[in-house]
N, C-alpha and C positions, 0 to 999 in steps of 0.2 A: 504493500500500500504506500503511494506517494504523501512524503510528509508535509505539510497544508505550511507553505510560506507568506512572509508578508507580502502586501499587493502594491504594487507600483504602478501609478495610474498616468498616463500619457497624456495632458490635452494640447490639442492643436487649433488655435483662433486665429482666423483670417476675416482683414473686411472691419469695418468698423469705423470710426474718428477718431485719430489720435492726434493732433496738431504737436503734442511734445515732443522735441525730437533729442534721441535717448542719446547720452553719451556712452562709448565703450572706453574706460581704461585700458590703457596697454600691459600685456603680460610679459615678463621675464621673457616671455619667443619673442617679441620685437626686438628686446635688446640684442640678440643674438643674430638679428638680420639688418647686418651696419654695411656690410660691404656692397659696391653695385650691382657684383655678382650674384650675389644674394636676393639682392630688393628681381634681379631680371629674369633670377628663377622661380620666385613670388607669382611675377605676372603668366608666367609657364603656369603654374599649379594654379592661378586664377580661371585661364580658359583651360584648363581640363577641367577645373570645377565646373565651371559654364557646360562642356560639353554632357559631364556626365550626370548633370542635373538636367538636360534635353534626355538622354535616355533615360532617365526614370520616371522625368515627367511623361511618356509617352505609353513606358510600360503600367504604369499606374492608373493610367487612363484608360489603357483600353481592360483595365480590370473593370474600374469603375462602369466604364462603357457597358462589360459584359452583365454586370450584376444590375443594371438598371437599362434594360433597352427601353429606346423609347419615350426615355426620360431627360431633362437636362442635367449637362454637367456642369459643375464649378467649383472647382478647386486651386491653391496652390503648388505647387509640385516643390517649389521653395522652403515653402512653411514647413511644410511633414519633412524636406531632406533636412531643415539645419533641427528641428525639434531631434528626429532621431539620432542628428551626430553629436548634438549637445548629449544625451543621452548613450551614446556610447564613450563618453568622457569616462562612465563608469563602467563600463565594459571590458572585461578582459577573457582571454581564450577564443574558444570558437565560437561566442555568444558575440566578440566583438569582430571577428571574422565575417560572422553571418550579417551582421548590422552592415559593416560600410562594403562588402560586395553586394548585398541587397539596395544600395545605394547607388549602385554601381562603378564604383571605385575598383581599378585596377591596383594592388597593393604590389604588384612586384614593381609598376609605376611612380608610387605617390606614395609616403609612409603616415603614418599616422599623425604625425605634428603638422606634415603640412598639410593635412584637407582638415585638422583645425585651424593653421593659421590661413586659411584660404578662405575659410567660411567668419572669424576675422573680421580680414579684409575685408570682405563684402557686403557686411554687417556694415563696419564704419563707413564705407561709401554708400550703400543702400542710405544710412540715416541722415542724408543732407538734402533737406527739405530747401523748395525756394518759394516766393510766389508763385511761380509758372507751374510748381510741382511738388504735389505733397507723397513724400514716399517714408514710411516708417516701419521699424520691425523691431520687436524686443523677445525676451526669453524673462520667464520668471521663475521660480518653484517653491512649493507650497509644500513645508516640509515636517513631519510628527517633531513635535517641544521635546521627547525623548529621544530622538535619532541624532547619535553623534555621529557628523558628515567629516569623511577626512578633510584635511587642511590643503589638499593639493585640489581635491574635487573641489573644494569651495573655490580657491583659488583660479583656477582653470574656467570656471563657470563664468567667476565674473569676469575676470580679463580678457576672455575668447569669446563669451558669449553676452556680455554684458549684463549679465542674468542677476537679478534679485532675490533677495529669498527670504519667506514668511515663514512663523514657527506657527503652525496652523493643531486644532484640536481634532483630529480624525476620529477619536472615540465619540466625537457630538459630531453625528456627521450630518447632519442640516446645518448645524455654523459653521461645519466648514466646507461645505458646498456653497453657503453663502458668501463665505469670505473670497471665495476665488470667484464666483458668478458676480458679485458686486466690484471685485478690482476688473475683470473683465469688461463691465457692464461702463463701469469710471472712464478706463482707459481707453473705450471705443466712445465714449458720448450717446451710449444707450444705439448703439448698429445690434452689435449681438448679445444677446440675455442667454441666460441657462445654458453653457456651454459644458458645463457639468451637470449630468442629469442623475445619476448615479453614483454615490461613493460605499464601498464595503470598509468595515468599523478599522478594518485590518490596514488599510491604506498607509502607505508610510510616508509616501510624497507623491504631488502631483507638479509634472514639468508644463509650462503655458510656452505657446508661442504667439505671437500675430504678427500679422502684417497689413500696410494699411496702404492705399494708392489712391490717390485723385487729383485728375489731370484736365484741362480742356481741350478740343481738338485745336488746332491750329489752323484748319477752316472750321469751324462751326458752323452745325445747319441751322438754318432758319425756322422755329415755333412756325410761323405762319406757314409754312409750305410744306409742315405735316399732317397730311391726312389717312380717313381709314382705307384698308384695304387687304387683302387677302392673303395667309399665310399659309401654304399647304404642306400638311403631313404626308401628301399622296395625290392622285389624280383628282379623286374625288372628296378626300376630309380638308377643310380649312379652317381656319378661326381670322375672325377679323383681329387685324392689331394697329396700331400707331404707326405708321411709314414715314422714317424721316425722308427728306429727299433734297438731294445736292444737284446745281447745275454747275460743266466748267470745271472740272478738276481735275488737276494733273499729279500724280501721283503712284508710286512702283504700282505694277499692275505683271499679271503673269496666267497667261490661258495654258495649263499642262495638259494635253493632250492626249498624252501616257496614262493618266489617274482619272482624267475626264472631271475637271473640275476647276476655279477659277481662284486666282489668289490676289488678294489686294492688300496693301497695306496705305492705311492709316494715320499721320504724324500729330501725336499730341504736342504743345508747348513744353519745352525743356527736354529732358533725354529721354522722351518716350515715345511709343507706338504698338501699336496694335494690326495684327497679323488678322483679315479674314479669309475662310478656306471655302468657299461654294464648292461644293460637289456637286455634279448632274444629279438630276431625278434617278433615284433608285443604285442610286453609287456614292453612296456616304461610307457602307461597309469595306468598299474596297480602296477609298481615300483612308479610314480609320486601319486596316490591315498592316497600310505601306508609310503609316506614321513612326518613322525614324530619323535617329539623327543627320543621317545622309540626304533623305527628303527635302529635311527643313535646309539643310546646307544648298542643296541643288536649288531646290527653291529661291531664297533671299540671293544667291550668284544668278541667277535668271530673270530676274526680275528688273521691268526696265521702264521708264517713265516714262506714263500713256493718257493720253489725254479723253478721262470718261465725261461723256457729254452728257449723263442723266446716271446719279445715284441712290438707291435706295435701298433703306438699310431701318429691321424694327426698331423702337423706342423698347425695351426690355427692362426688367428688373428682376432678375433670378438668383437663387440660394441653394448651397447644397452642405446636408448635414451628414454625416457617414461616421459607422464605427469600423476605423481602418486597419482594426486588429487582425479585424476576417480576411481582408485582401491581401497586406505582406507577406502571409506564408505563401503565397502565388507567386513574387518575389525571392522568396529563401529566407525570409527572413522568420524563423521557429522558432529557433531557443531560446528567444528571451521572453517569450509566454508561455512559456514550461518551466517544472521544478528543476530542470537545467540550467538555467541561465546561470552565468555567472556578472552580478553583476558588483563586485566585491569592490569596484574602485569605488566605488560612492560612501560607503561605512567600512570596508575594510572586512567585513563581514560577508561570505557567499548564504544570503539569505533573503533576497529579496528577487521579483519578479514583474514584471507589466501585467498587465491585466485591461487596459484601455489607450487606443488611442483615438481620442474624438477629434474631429474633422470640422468645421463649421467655414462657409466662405457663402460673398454675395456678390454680385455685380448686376454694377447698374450703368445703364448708355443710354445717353439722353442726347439734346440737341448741344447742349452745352460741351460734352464732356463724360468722362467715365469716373465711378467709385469703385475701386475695390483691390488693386495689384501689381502695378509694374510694366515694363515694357522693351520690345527688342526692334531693332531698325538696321536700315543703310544707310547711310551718305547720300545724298541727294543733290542732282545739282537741275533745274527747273528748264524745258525746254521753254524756248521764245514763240513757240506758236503752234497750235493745231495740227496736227500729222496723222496720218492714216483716215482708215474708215469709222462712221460714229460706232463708239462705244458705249453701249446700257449696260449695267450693272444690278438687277434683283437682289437683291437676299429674301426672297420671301418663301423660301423653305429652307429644312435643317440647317448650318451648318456650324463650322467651329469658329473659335477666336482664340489667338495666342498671346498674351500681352508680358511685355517686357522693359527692361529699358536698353538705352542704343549703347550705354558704356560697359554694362554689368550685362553679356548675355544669356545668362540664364532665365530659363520661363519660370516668372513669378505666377502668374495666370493660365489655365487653360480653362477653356470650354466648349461644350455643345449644346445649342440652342436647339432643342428641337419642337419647342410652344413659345414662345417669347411671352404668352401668359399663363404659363405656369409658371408659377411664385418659388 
């Protein structure tokens, strides 16, 4: 009979208001990366980070995809990768093996100091907000008044992750589900409530993450020029929705041929943008099949600046809540929801275990502008005039959105739209 361990509960918060923008202390690894050499191998292990946060964003998706056809998606891919590698801080053996290859980290590549100091890095640049752009992300945990946490785990948390930490009551476990749903609830401006819906008495700590995005387009559509109009799941099912609609715009654009589907992107003000993916009618599954790192690369290098003479694109406001524990193991990611895990860097102790990772994100596109995560772009330079044949642009069935920013490329945001009025 397996001996009943304590429970270590996972939350992941995306989407919200946070206007504060968090500072990270520097850890004892800054000091150790003084030479140029060093700072040049930083930016190497930055875009492998980038890279292998596209494959997991991707693989993660089409879990989520599988376990909800039919439905919208929205998620971070972001969120859940730095929540679980802050979480393999305390991770040792093949519990910390199965974490960051399930992250998709090649380890004979990358060692373990640097995809924390990578993730770091892109922390402290991720949290520099401007007017043009509000981008924020923090790590907290919410930790039992009896759990002595080692001094390097505390240490580590805060200098790499900038992470917080509350001595929280888990034996009263409604105050302390309030304590964390209330600093949640603070630190988004009332976006996400009850992000903890569940705690067992046993609980020993809960890790939070969020992250927050909101940006305007950099053309903005015009309120007056949206009207209703038809959104189809299929030949014959539709729903009326809000169509914004754009005249006049010049902007990367990309007809793939190969997947049968159309690619636009989007320029927010400051360093962001947003990827949209149209698929032909009845070829969303086989755009979703061939969603890989190599795709998106092929993609954003093909993409070439086209002048769409009428846009139209829904008004949306969509949410997606998931308990992510069920999916990772489709990932590899096992032993650390078993009485295996080791997850001894945290107390020193091999006695604790996950039990939860909750998921919550929202995203909203309006005529102004988008809420909710981040963004990835090209370089652009604006053609002087009119070329080729007119170009329309639909979105008025399924398709996805990638959002990013143009310095930091990894995807903060994914989704799939497949109601724009489903909530």
């Amino acid at each position: 009979m397996e001996r009943m361990l304590p429970l270590l509960a996972l939350g992941l918060l995306v989407a919200g208001f946070c206007p504060a923008v968090l500072s990270h202390p520097k850890s004892t690894l800054d000091e150790q990366n003084s030479t140029q050499k060093e700072q040049d191998q930083g930016t190497h292990v930055d875009f492998r980070l980038a890279s292998t946060n596209v494959d997991f964003a991707f693989s993660l998706y089409k879990q989520l995809a599988l376990n909800t056809p039919d439905k919208n998606v929205i998620f971070s891919p972001l969120s859940i990768s730095t929540a679980l590698a802050f979480l393999s801080l305390g991770a040792r053996n093949s519990t910390l093996t199965e974490l960051l290859k399930g992250l998709k980290f090649n380890l004979a590549e990358t060692s373990e100091a640097e995809i924390h100091q990578s993730f770091q890095h892109l922390l402290s640049t991720l949290n520099q907000s401007s007017d043009e752009l509000q981008l924020n992300m923090g790590n907290a945990m919410f930790v039992k008044e009896q759990l002595n946490l080692l001094d390097r785990f505390t240490e580590d948390a805060r200098s790499l992750y900038g992470a917080e930490a509350f001595a929280t009551d888990f034996q009263d476990s409604e105050a302390a589900k309030k304590l964390i749903n209330d600093y949640v609830e603070r630190g988004t401006q009332g976006k996400i409530r009850d992000l903890i819906k569940d705690l067992d008495q046993q609980t020993m700590m809960v890790l939070v993450n969020y992250i927050f995005f909101k940006a305007k387009w950099k053309t903005p559509f015009d309120p007056r020029d949206t009207f209703e109009s038809r959104f189809y799941f299929s030949k014959r099912k539709w729903v009326k929705v809000l169509m914004m609609s754009l005249e006049d715009l010049a902007t990367p654009y990309l007809r793939d041929k190969e997947l049968s589907c159309t690619v636009l992107e989007l320029r927010y003000t400051g360093n962001a943008s947003a990827l949209f993916i149209l698929p032909d009618r009845d070829k969303m599954e086989e755009v979703e099949a061939m969603l890989l790192p190599e795709t998106l690369k092929r993609w954003r290098d093909s993409m070439k600046i086209r002048w769409i003479d009428e846009l139209y694109l829904p008004k949306f406001s969509i949410s997606g809540d998931y308990n992510v524990e069920h999916l990772l193991p489709q990932l590899g990611i096992n032993e650390v929801f078993t009485s295996k895990a080791d997850l001894s860097g945290i107390t020193g102790a091999r006695n604790l275990q996950v039990s939860q990772v909750v998921h919550k994100a929202v995203l909203d596109v309006s005529e102004e502008g988008t809420e909710a995560s981040a963004a990835t772009g090209v370089q652009i330079t604006l053609l002087s005039a009119k070329m080729g044949p007119k170009t329309i642009v639909r979105f008025n069935m399924p398709f996805l959105v990638i959002v990013a920013r143009t310095d930091t490329p990894s995807i903060l945001f994914m989704s799939k739209v497949t109601n724009p009025k489903q909530a």
